[in-house]
N, C-alpha and C positions, 0 to 999 in steps of 0.2 A: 498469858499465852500457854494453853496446853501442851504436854510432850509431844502428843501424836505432830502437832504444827512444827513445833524445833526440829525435830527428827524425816518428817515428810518432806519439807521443803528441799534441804541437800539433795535427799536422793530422787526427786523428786528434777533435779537439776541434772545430778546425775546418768538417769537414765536419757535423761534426752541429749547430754554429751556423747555417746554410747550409739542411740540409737544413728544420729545424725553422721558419725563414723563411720559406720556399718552400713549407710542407704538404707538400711530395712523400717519397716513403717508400723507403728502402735496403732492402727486403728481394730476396734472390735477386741482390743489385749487389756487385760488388768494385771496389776503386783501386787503380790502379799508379801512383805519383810516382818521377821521376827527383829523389835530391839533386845537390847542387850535387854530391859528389863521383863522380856516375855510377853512383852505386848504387840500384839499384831497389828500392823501399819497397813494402810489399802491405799495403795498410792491411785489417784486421780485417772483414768483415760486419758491421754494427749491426743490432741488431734492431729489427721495424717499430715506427715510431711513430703510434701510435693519436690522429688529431684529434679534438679538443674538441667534444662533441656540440653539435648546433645544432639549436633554439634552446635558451637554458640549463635544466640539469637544474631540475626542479621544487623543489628545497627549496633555488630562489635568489628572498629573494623580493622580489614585484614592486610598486609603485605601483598601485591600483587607480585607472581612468581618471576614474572617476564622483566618489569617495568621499575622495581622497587629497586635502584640503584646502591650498590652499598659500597664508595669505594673507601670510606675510612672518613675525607673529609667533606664534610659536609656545607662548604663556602659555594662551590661549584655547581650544587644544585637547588631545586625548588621543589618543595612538597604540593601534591595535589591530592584531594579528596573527593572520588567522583563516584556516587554511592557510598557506598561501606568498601570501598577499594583507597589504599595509599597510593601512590604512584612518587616516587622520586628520582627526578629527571634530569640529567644535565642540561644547563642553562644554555651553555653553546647550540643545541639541538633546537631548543625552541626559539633563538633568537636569530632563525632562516627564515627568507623573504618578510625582512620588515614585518614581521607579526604582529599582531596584537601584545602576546607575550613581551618582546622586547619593552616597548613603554611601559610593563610591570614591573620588569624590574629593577625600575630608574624610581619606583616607592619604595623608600623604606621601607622592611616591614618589623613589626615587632617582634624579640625575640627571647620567649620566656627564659626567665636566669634558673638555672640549676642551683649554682651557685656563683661568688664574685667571680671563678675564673674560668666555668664551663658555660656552655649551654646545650641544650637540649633543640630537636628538629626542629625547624623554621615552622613557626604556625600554618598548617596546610589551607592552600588554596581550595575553595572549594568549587566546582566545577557542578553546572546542572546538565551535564550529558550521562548520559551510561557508560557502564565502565567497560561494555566493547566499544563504543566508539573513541575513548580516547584509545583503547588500548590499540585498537586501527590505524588509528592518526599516529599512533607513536612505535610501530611496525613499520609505517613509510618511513618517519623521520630518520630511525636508525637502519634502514635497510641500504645493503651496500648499494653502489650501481649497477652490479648485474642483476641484484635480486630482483630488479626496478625493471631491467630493461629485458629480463626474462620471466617466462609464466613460470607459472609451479608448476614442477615435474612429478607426474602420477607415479605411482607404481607398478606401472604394467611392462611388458619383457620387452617393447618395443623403442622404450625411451621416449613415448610420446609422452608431448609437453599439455596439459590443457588450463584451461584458463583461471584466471585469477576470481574464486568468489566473488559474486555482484553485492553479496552483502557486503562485505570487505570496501569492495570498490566504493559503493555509496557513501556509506559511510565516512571513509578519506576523504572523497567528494564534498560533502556536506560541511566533513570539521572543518576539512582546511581552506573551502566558502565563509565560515564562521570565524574562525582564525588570522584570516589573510595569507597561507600558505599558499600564493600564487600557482608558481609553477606543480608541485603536488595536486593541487585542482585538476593544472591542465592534463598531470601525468594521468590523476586516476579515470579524468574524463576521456580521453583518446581511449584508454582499453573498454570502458562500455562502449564507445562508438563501436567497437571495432567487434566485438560481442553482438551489440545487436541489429549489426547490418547481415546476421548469421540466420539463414532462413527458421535453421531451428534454435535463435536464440530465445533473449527473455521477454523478449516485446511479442513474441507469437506464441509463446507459452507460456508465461510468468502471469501471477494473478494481478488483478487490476490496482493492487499496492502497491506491487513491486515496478507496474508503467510510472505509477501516478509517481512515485518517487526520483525515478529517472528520467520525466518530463518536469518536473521540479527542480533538478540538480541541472539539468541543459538550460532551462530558463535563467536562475540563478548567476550560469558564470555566461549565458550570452553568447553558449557553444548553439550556431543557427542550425551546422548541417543535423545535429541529432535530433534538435528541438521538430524538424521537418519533416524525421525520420519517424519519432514517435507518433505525432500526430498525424502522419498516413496509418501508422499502422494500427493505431487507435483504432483511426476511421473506418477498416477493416472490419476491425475486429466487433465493434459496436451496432454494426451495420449487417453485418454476417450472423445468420438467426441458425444458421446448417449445424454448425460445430453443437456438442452437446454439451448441457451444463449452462449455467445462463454467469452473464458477467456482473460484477458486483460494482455497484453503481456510484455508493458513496465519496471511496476515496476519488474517481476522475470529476466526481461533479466541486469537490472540496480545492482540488486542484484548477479546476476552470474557473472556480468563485474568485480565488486566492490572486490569480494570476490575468482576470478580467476576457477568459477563453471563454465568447459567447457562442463559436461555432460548436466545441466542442462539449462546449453544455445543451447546446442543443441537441448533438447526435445521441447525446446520454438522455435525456427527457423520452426523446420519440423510441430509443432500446424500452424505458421501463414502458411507454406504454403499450407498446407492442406485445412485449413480454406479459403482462398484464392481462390482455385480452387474448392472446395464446393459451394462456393459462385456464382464463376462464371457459376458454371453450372443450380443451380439453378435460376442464371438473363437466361439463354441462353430458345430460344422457342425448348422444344420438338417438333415441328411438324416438325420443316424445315430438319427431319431426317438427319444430319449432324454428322460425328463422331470428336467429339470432345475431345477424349481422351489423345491423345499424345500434344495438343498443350498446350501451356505456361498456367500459371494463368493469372488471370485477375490482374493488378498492382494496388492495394492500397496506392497510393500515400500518403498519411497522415498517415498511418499506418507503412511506408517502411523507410519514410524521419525520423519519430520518433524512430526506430530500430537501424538508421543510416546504411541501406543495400547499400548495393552496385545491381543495377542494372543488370550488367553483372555478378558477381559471383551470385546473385539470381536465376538467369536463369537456370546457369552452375549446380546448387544444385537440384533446381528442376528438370532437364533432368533427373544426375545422378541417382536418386530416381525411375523415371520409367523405367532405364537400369540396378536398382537391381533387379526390379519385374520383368522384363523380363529374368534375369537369375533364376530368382530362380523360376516363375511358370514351367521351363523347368528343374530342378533340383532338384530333391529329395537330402532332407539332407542325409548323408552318415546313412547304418542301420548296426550297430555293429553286429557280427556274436554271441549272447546268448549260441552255443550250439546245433543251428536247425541244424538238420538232410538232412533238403532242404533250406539252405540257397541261393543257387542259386534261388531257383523257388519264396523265398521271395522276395528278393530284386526285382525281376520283377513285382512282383503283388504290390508291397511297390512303384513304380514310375507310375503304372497306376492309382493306385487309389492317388494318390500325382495332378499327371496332373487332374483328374476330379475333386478333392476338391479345383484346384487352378480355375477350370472353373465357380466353384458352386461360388467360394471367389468373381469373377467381377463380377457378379450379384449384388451381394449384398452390394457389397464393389466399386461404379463407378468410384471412383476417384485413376487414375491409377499410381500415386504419391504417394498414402497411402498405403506404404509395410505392418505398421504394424502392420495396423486394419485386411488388406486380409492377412495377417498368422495368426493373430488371430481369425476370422472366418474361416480359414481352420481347425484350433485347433479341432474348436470344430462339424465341418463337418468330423472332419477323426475319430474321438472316436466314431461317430456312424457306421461307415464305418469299423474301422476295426472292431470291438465289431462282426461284421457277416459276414466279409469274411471269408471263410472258408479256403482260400490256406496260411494265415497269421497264426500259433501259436501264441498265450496270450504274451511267453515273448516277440517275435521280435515287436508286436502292444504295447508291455508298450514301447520298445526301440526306436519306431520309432516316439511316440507322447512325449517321452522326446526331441528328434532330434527337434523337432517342436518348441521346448519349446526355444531350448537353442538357434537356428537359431536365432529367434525374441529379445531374451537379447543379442545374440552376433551385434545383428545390432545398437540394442537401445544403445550398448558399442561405438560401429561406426561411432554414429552422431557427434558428435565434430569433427573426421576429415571430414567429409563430409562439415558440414559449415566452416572451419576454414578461408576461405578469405571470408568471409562475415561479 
């Protein structure tokens, strides 16, 4: 072995104790050392050393601030690990309304030894929720009874109260469905009820995840009047082409699949195809005067493959759609006989002004797929219509804008089987 190897090596060691102390990095740098016998050392490049990400990687895990109980002994409580969050919780808290928890911990669990007369924290539970929703779930549990039975107070100069986070709410919803926290259910379920019976709540302006979620959590615990609640407003809001921004399809169709909602899958089908063929009209040039009515939509391929449509019955659905409107601008609803005196001469003047209110409906209504906007604009084109024809009596025009009425529910009744191979 040469000297230069005896004498390189050390400091060759050296320097990288040094360097790794100081964080600074040898790439692109050489050393020259004189040994004591005058000979010049060339110590090697080291390759860069890469510092320690900051702050630490995520799967180191941490103390939660709120939830990581610490009162000395450790008999009382149970570790949990939900992500990269601790949680250590008194056993009394989780062991409300017959939980699931309680029968945990009637198991043994293992308890790594320290030593013969220590140990060390209870092997932690591990938990596949996120670590806001237990951290939700365990805000209810420890929250006093006023916190429970008042909203959070803002900080505005008036002392008004407003309401409690829907994320918050769902969430308790959800765990403590998952948990068996009975009453906590019902607690966090009554303030959404009461939320979204609010014209301007989250059911008329929340995205279609945050319905789809709260017609999930009413289903779940078997809460009717919300479940009735969302699902009208759903139907609204699916149904209503006016508001801008179009609605996002996947999470209510996942929730009708989930939950066996064939109406409600249906009213989401007849949105995207509508929406579809809106679309395409609006991509299409007005000038090139082309009637474009009868042909297919335009295919949203990202939109169709996430629904999981079928292609061919898409088509078949969409046709169908414009072979209802073609029955029915040609067919006045049947006009029950009230009692008129010329019920003959009604019913005739009841199908001609039917045929011009379904003429005034394409106008305004281009999308010849969309039955049930164009009865819905006829709705309101025939009340001014019959309100001054004179050959109609008062009761046959209430009889014949109830016809009107119940056409458009008996259709929106109809959609399920119209998609059903889709």
């Amino acid at each position: 072995m040469s000297l230069t190897d005896i004498v390189s090596k050390p400091l060759r060691l050296l320097l990288k104790i040094i360097v790794n102390h100081r964080g600074s990095r040898t790439d692109n740098i050489s050393y020259a050392v004189t040994s004591k016998q005058g000979a010049v050392l060339q110590i090697e490049q080291e390759p860069p050393i890469t510092p320690l990400p900051y702050p630490p990687p995520s799967n180191t895990n941490v103390f939660d601030e709120d939830y990581y109980k610490s009162d000395g002994n450790t008999d009382g409580f149970c570790l949990f690990k939900v992500e990269n969050a601790l949680f250590r919780v008194h056993r009394f808290v989780l062991a409300r309304d017959t939980s699931a928890f309680e029968s945990m911990f009637k198991i043994p669990a293992p308890r790594p030894k320290l030593d013969d007369n220590k140990t060390i924290f209870d092997v932690p539970v591990a938990l596949t929720d996120t670590a806001e929703q237990f951290r939700d779930l365990l805000w209810a549990l420890y929250a006093l009874p006023n916190d429970l039975h008042l909203s959070e107070v803002n900080g505005d100069r008036d002392g008004a109260s407003s309401p409690l986070a829907m994320n918050r709410l769902l969430n308790i919803s959800e765990m403590a469905h998952k948990y068996g926290f009975v009453s906590f259910e019902s607690w966090a379920l009554s303030h959404i009820y009461r939320q979204c019976l609010e014209v301007s709540g989250p059911l008329h302006t929340g995205s279609s995840s945050l319905c789809a979620r709260i017609l999930d959590a009413a289903l779940g615990a078997g809460h009717h009047g919300l479940t009735e609640l969302v699902m009208d407003v759903l139907a609204q809001r699916l149904l209503d082409f006016s508001s801008p921004g179009d609605f996002y399809l996947p999470p209510i169709l996942a929730i009708a699949e989930k939950h066996g909602l064939r109406r409600l899958r249906g009213m989401a089908l007849y949105r995207h195809i509508i929406t579809s063929e809106r679309r395409r009209k609006s991509n299409s040039n007005p000038l090139l005067g082309l009637d474009s009515s009868r042909a297919p939509p335009h295919a949203h391929k990202c939109i169709e493959d996430t629904l999981g449509l079928d292609r061919a019955s898409y088509l078949s659905a969409y046709h169908s759609l414009v072979n209802v409107w073609e029955h029915v601008r040609s067919n006045a609803p049947p006009l029950e006989n009230t009692g008129c005196d010329n019920h003959g001469e009604c019913l005739s003047c009841w199908q001609e002004v039917w045929t011009q209110a379904a003429q005034a409906a394409e106008a305004t209504q281009p999308v010849s797929a969309d039955v049930l906007n164009r009865i819905q604009a006829m709705n309101k084109i025939l009340r001014r219509s019959l309100w001054t024809h004179t050959s109609i009596p008062l009761t046959c025009a209430l009889a014949a804008l109830e016809g009107c009425v119940n056409l458009r529910d008996g259709l929106i009744g109809n959609l399920p089987q119209l998609f059903d191979e889709l």
